[in-house]
SERO-4910 file (N, C-alpha, C, O; in steps of 0.05 Angstrom, whole numbers):
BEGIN
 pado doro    nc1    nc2    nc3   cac1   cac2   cac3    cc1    cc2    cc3    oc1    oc2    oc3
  Unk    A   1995     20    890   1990     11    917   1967    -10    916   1947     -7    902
  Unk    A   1973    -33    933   1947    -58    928   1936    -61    957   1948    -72    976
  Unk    A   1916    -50    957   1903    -48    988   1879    -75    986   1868    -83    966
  Unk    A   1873    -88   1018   1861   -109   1012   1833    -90   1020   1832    -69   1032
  Unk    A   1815   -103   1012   1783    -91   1015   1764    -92   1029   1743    -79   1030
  Unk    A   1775   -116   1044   1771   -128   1082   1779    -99   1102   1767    -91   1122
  Unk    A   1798    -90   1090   1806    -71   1107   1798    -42   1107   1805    -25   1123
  Unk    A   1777    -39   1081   1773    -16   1080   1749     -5   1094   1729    -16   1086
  Unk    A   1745     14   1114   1728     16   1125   1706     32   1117   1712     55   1110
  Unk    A   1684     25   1116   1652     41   1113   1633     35   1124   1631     14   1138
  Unk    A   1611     58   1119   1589     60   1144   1575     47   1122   1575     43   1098
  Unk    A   1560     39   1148   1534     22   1146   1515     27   1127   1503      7   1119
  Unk    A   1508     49   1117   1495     73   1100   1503     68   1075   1487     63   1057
  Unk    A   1534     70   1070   1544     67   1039   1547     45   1025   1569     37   1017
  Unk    A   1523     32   1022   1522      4   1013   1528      8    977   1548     -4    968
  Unk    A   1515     20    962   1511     21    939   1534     23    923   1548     43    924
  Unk    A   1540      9    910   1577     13    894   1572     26    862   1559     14    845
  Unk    A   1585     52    859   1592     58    849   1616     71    833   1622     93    844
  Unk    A   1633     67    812   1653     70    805   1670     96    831   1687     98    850
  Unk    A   1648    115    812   1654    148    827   1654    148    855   1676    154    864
  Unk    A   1643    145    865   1633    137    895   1660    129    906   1677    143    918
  Unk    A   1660     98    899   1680     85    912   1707    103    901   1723    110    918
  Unk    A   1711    108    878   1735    130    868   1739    162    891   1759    176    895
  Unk    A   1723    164    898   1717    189    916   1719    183    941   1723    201    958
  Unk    A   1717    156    949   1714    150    982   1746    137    979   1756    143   1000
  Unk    A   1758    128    969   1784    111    962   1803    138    958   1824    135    972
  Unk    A   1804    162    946   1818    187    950   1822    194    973   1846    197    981
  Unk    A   1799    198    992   1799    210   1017   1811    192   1039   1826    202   1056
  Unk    A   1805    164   1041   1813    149   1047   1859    145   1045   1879    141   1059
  Unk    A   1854    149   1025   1887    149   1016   1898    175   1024   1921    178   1032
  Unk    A   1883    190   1023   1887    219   1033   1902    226   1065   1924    233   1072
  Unk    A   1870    217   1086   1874    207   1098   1900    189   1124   1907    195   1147
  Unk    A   1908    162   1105   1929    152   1101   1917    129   1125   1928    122   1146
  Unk    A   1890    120   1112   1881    108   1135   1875     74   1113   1861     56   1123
  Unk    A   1887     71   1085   1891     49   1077   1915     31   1081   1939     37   1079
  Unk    A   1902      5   1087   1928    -13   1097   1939    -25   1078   1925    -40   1065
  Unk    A   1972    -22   1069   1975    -28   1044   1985    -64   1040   2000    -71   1058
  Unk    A   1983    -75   1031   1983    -99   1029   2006   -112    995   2011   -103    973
  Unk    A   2014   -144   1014   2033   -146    983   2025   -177    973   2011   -192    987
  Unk    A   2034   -184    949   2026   -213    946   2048   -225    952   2070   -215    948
  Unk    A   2046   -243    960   2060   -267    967   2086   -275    941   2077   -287    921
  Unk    A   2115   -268    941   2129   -283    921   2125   -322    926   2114   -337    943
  Unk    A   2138   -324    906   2137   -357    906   2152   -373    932   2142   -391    945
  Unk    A   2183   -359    938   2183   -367    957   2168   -377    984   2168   -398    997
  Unk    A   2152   -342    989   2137   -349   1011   2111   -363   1012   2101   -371   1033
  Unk    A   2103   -365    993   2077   -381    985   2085   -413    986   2066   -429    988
  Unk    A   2108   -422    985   2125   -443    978   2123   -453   1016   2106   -469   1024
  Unk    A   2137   -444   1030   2141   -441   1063   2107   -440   1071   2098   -457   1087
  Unk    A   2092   -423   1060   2067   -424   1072   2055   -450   1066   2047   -463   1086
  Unk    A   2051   -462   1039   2044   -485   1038   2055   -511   1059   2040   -529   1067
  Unk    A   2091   -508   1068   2090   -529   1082   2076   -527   1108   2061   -544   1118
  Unk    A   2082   -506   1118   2069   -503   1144   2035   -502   1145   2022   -493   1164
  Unk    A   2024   -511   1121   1997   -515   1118   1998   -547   1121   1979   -558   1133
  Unk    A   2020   -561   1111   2013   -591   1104   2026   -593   1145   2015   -601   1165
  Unk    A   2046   -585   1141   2050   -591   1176   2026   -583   1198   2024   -597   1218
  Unk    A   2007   -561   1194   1988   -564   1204   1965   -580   1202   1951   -585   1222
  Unk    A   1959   -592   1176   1946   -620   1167   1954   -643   1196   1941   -653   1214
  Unk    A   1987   -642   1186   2000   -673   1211   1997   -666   1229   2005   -683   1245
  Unk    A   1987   -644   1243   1979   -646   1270   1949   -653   1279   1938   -668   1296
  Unk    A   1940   -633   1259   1910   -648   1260   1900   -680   1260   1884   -693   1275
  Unk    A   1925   -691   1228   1915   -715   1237   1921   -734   1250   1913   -757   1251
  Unk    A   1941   -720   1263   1955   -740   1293   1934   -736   1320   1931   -750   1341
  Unk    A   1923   -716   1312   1912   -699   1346   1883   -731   1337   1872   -742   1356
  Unk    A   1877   -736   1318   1856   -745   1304   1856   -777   1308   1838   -791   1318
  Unk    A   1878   -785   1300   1893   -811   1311   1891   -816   1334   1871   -829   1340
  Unk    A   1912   -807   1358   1904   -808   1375   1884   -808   1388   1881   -825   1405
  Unk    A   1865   -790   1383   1834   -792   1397   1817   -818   1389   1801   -830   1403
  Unk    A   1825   -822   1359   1809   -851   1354   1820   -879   1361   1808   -901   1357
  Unk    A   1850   -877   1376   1861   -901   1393   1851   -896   1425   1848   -915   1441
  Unk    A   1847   -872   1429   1835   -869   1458   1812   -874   1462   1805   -882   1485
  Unk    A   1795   -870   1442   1763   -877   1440   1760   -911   1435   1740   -924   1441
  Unk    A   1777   -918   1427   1769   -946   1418   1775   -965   1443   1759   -982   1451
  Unk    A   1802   -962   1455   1803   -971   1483   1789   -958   1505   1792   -967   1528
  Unk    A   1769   -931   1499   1750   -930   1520   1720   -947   1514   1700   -952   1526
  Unk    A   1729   -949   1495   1703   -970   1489   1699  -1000   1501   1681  -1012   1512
  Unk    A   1725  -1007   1491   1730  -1029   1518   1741  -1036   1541   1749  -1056   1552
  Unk    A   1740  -1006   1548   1740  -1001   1580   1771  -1006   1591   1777  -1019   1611
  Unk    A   1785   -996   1577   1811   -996   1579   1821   -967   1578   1833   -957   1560
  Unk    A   1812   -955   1603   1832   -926   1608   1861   -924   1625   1870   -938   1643
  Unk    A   1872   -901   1611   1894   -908   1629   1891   -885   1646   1882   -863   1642
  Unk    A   1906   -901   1677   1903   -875   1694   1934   -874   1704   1939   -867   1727
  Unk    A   1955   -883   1686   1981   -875   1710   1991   -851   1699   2014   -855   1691
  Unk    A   1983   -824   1695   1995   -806   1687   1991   -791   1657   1968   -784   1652
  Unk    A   2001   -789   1647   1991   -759   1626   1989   -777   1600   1991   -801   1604
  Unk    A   1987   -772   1582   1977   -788   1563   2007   -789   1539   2024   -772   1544
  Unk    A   2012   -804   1520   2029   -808   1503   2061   -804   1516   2080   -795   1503
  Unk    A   2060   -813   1541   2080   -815   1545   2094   -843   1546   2082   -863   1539
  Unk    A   2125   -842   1556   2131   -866   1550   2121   -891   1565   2120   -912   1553
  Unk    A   2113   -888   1599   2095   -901   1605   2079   -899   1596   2074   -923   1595
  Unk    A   2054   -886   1583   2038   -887   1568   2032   -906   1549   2011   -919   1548
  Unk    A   2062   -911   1525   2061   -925   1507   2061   -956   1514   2048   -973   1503
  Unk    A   2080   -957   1536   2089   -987   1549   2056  -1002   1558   2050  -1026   1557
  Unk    A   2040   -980   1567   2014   -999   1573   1998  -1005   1550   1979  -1020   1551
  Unk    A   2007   -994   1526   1991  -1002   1502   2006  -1027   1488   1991  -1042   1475
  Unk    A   2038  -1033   1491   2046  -1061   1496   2027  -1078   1504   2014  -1092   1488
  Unk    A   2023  -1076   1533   2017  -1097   1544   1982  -1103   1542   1969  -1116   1558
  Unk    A   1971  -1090   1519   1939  -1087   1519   1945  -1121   1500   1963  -1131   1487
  Unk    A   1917  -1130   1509   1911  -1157   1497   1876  -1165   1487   1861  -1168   1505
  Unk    A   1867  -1169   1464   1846  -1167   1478   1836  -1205   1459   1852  -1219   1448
  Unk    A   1801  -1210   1465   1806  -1230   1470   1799  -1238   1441   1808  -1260   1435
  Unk    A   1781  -1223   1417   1778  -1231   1395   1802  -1214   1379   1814  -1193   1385
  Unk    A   1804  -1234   1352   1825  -1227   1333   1823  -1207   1318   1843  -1196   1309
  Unk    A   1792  -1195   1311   1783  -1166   1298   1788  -1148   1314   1789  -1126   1303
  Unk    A   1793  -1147   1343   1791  -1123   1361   1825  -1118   1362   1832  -1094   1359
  Unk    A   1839  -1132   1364   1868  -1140   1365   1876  -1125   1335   1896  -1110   1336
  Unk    A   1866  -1127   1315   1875  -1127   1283   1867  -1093   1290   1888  -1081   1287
  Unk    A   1852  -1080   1296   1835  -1052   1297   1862  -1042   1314   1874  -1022   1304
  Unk    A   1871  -1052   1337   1882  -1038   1353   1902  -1029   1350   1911  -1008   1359
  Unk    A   1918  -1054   1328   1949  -1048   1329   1943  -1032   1296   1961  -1023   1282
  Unk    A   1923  -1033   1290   1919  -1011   1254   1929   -981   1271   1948   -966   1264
  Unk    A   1911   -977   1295   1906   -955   1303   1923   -943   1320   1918   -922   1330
  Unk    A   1950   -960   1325   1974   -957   1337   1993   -947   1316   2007   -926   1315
  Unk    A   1988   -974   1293   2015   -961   1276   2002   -931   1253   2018   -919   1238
  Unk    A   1973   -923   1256   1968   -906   1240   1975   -885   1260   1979   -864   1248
  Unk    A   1978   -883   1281   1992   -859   1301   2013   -861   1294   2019   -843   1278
  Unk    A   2032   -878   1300   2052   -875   1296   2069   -869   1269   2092   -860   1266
  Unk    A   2052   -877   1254   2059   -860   1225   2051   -830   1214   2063   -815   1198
  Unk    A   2027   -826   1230   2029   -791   1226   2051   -776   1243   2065   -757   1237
  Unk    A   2049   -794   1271   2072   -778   1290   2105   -779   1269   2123   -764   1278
  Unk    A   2110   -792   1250   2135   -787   1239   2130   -771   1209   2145   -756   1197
  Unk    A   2103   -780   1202   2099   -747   1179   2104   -727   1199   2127   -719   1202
  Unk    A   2085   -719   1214   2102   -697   1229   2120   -688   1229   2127   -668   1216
  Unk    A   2139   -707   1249   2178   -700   1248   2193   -693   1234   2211   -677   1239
  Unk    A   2186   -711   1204   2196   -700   1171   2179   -669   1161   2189   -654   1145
  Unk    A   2158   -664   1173   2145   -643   1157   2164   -618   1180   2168   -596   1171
  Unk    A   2172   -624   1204   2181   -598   1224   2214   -600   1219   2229   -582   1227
  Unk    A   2225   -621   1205   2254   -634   1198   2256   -602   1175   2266   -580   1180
  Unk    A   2241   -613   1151   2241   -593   1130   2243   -566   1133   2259   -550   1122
  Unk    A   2217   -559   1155   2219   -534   1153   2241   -518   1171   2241   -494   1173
  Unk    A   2255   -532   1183   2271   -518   1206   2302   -521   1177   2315   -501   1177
  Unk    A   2306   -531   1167   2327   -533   1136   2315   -517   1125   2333   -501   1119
  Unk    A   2283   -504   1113   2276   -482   1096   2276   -460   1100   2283   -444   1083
  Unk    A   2265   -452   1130   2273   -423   1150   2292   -414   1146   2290   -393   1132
  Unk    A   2317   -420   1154   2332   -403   1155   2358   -389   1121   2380   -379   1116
  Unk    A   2332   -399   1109   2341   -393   1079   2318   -373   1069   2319   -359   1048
  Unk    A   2303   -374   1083   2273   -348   1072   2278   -326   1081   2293   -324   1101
  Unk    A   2262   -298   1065   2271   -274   1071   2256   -272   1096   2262   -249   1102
  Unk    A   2244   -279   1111   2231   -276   1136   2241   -288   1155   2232   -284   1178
  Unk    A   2260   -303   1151   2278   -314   1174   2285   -295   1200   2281   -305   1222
  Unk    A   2298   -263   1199   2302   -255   1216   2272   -248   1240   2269   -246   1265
  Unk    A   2253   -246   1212   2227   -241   1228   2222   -268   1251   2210   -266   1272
  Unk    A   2235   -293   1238   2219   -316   1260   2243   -311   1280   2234   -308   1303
  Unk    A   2266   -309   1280   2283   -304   1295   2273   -293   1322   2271   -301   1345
  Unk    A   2269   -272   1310   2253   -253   1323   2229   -257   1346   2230   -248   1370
  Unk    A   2212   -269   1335   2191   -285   1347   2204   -306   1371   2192   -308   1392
  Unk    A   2237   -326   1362   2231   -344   1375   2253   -330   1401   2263   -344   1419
  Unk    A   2257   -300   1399   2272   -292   1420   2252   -283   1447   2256   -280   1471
  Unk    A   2229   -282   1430   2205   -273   1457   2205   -292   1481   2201   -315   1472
  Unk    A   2207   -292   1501   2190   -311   1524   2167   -333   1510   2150   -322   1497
  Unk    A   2166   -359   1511   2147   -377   1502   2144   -380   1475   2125   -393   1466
  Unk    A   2164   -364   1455   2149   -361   1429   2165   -394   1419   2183   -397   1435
  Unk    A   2165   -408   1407   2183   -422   1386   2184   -436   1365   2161   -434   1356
  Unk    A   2196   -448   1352   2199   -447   1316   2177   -442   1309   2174   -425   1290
  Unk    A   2152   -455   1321   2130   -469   1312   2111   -433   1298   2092   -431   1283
  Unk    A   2122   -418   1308   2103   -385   1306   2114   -384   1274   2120   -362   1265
  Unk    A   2114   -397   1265   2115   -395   1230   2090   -388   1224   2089   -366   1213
  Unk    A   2063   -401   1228   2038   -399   1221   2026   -367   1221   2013   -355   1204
  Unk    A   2035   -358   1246   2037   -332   1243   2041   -314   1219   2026   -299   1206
  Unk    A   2071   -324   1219   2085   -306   1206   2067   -301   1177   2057   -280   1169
  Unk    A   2069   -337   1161   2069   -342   1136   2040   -326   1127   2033   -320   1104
  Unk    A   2025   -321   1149   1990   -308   1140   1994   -287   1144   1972   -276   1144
  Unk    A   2022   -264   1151   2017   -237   1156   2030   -230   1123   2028   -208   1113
  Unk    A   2041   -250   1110   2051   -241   1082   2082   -237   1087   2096   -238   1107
  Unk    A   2089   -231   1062   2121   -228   1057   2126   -188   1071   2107   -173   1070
  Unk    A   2145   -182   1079   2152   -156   1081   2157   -139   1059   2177   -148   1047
  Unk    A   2148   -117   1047   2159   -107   1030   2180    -82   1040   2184    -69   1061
  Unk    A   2193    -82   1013   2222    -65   1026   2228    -45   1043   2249    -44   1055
  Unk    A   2218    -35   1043   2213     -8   1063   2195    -20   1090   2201    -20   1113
  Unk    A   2171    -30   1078   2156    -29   1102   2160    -53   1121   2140    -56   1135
  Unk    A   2178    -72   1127   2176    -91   1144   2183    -78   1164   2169    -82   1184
  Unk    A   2209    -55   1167   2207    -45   1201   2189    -32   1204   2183    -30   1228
  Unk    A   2173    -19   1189   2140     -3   1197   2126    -23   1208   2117    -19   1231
  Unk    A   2123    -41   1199   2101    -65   1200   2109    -82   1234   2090    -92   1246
  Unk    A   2130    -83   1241   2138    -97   1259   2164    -91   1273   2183   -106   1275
  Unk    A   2161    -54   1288   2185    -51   1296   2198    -64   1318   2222    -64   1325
  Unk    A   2178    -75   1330   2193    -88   1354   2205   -115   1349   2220   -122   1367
  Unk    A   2204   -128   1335   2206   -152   1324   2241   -150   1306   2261   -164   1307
  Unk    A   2236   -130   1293   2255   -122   1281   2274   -119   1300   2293   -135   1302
  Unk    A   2269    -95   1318   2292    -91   1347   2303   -117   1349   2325   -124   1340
  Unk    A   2286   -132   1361   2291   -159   1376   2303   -173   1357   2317   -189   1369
  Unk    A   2305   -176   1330   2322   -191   1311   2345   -174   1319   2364   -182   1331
  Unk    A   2343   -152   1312   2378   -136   1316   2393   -152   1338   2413   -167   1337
  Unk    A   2376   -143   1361   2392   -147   1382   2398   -184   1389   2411   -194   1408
  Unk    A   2387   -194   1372   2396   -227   1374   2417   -230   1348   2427   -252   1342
  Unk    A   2418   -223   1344   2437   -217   1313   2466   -206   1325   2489   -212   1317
  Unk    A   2460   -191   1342   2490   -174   1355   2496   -194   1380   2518   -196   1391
  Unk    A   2478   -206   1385   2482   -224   1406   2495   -255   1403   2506   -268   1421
  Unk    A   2491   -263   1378   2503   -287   1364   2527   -277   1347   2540   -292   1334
***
């Protein structure tokens, strides 16, 4: 059994580590049945976790992009006020921006097409993983997830940090989830 050590609980008092000790508090503890058992990650899922690490990267550095094209036209006093931001009116007024030196012009359209190139890492990084999902042993688990009210694809991040299921214990670990895969499973 591989228990993580985050999880093991002690008082404030039992600072001092000793073999015996901790051998004696780790019995009672297992005894108990108050250790949370934990698994390592196969390659697969470590494989899925990494993309959805690099897909969390492209959002960061789109959310990052964006703010540094919004900051730079608030600098020269160029806000937009017709409505919500990166939309398609949105984009059409960044058409029509002009400005009057050739360095400010050269900065703007850098900072246009560097958006617009994370916004399509993105698409390729959410392209992949929606082709890798439904080939991983956790697939019924996201299923699952995206049958809830509000949940969708995107609750991977979730998933990929609670670890892989081990054999027995994935309906322990998550019976309702499990239900709700059944019953979308009988339903498709």
């Amino acid at each position: 059994m591989v228990v993580a050590p985050a999880l093991i609980t002690k008082r404030s008092g039992e600072r001092i580590k000793t073999n015996r000790r901790d051998a004696i508090t780790l019995a009672g503890l297992r005894r108990a049945g108050e250790l949370t058992r934990v698994s390592a990650p196969d390659a697969a899922h470590e494989a899925v976790r990494d993309l959805v690490r690099a897909r969390e990267a492209a959002v960061d550095d789109l959310r990052r992009k964006r703010q540094q094209l919004l900051c730079f036209l608030s600098r020269h006093s160029r806000i937009y006020s017709g409505g919500g931001h990166w939309t398609l009116a949105h984009r059409r007024c960044f058409a029509r921006q002009k400005f009057d030196h050739a360095a400010q012009q050269i900065v703007f359209q850098e900072r246009i097409d560097a958006t617009k190139d994370a916004l399509q890492r993105l698409r390729r990084l959410e392209k992949q993983l929606a082709v890798i999902v439904p080939e991983w042993s956790m697939a019924p688990v996201v299923e699952a997830y995206q049958a809830m009210r509000g949940a969708s694809f995107l609750v991977l991040r979730l998933q990929t940090q609670s670890g892989p299921p081990d054999d027995e214990g994935c309906e322990l670990k998550w019976p309702r989830i499990m239900a709700a895969a059944k019953v979308a499973a009988s339903l498709s």
